[in-house]
C-alpha positions as CSV (number, residue, x, y, z in Angstrom):
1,X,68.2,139.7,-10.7
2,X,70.6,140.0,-7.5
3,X,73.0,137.1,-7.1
4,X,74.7,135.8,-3.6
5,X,77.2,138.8,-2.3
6,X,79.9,136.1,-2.2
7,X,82.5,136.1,-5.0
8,X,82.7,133.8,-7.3
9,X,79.0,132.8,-6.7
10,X,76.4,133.2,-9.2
11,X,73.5,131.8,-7.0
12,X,70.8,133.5,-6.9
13,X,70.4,136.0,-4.4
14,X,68.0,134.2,-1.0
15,X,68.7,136.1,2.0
16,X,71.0,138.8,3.8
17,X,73.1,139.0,0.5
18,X,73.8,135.6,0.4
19,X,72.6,132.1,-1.9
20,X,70.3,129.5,-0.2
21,X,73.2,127.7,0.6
22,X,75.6,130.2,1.9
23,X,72.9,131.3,3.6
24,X,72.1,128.0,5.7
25,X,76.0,127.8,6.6
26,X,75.9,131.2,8.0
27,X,73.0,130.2,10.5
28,X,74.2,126.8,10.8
29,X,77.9,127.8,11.6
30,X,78.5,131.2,11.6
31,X,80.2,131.3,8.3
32,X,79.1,131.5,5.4
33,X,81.6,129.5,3.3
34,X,82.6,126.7,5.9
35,X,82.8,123.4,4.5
36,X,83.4,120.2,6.1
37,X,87.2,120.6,5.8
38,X,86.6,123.2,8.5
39,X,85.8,120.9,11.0
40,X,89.1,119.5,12.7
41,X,92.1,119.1,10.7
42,X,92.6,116.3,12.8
43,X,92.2,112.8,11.9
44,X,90.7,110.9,14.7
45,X,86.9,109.1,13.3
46,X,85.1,110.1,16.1
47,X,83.2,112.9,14.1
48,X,79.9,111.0,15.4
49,X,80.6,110.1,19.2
50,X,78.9,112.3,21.7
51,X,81.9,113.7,23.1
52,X,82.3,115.5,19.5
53,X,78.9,116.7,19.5
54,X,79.6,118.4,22.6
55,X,82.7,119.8,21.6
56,X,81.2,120.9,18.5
57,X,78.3,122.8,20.0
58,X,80.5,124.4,23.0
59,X,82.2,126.2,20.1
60,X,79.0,127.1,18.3
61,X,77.5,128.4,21.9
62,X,80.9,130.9,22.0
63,X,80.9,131.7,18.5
64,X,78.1,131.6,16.7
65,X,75.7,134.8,16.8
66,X,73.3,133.3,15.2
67,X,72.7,130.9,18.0
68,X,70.0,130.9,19.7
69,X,71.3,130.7,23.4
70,X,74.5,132.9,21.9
71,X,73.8,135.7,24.6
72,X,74.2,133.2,27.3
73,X,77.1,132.3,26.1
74,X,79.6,134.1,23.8
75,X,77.3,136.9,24.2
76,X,78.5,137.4,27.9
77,X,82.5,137.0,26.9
78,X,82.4,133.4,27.7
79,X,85.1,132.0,25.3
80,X,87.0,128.6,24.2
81,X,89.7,128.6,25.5
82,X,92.9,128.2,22.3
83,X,93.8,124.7,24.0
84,X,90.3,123.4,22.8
85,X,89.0,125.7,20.3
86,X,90.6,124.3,17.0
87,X,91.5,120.3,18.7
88,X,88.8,117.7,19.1
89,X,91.8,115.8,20.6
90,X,93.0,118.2,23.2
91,X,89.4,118.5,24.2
92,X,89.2,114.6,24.4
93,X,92.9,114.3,26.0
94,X,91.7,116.9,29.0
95,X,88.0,115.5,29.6
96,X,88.2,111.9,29.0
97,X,85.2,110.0,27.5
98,X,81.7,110.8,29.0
99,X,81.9,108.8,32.1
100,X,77.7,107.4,31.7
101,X,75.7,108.3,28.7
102,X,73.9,111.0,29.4
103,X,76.9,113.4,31.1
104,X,76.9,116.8,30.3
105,X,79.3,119.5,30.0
106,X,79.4,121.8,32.8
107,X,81.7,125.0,33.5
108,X,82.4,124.8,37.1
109,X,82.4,128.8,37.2
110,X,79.2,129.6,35.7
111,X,81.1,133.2,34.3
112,X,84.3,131.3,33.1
113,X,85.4,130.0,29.6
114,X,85.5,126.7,28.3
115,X,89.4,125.5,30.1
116,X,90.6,122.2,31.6
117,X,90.2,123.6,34.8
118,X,86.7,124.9,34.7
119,X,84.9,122.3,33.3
120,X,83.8,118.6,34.2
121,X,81.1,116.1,33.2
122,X,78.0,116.3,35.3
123,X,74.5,115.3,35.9
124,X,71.6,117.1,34.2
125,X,70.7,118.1,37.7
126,X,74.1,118.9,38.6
127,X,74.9,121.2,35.7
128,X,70.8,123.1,36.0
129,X,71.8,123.8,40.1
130,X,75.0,125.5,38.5
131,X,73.1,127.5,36.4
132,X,73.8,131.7,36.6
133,X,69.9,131.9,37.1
134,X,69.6,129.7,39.6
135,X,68.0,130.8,43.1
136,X,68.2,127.6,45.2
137,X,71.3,126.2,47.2
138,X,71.6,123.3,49.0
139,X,71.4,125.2,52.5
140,X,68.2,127.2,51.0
141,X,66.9,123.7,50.7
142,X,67.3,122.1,54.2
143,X,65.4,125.6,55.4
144,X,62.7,125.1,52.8
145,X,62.1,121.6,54.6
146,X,63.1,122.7,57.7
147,X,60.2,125.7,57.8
148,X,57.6,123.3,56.0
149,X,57.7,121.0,58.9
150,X,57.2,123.4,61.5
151,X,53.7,123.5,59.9
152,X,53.8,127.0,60.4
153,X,54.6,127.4,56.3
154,X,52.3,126.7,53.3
155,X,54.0,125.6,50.3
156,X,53.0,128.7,48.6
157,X,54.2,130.9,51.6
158,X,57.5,129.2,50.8
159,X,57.1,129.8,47.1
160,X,56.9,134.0,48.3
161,X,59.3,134.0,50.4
162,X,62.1,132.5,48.4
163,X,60.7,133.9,44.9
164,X,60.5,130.0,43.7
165,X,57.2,128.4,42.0
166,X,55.0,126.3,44.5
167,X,55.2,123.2,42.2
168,X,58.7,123.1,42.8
169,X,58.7,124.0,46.4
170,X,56.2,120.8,46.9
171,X,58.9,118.9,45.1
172,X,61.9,119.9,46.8
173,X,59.4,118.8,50.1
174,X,58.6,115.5,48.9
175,X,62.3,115.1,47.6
176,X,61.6,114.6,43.8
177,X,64.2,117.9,43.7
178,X,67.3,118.3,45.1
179,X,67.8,115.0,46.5
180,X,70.8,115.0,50.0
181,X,72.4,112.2,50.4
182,X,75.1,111.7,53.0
183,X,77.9,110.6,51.1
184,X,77.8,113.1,48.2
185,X,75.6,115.8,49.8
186,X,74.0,115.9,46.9
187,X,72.2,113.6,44.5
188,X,69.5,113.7,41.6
């Protein structure tokens, strides 16, 4: 009978070498004997607010190949930077609280790390228009309405020419996407 590869364990053997539980810490974290002790040697009680959570999965997106978005992230060299990497509370110190309850992290350079200076809290629309696979800018916008009211453009015309689905050109036209506002130039 084969047993997990680990020393010390006599489990039997589950999968890739290891135990059923050193197993499910090696997809889970990327390591196969992490234990809760890992987490932050810091003691500050905020293991459950969501500005942990975030923290916590920023690391796992760098670090862990057996995430599934990994080659987005750590798989293209983006890194945490030291400042963060093992402190909850420089992470906390540099970002402040989520400023409304649904913020999100967002790097500011789509291709840099994890850093004070290249990340903020954002809008769910805010961080998907920063995305590296993105095609649309706010400029690209204003034409898309700008041609569709010349009524010399169909919606899917538009969809061709700026290689973007027609259900999403119609709601960019009827505003539902990419909302402008004046103050911000950009909402929603």
């Amino acid at each position: 009978m084969r047993i997990c590869k680990l020393e010390g364990c006599e489990n039997k053997h589950f999968c890739k070498g290891y135990c059923s539980k050193h197993y499910s810490r090696l997809q889970r974290y990327g390591d196969p004997v992490y234990t809760k002790n890992d987490r932050d040697q810091e003691s500050h009680g905020m293991y459950k607010t969501p500005e942990y959570k975030t923290w916590e999965k920023i690391k796992m997106r760098c670090s862990n190949k057996n995430y599934k978005y990994y080659h987005r992230y750590g798989g293209r060299g983006i890194v945490v930077c030291d400042h963060w990497l093992n402190s909850f509370a420089n992470f906390l110190d540099d970002m402040g609280p989520k400023p409304f309850p649904k913020a999100q992290i967002d790097r500011i350079d789509n291709d840099g790390n994890y850093e004070p200076e290249n990340c903020r809290w954002a809008t769910n629309a805010e961080n998907n228009r920063n995305r590296s696979n993105n095609k649309l800018t706010i400029s690209k916008v204003k034409e898309i309405r700008k041609l569709y009211r010349t009524g010399n453009f169909t919606q899917r015309k538009l969809g061709k020419l700026y290689g973007i689905n027609q259900t999403t050109i119609g709601k960019i036209i009827r505003n539902k996407n990419w909302i402008i506002t004046k103050q911000s130039g950009v909402a929603g």
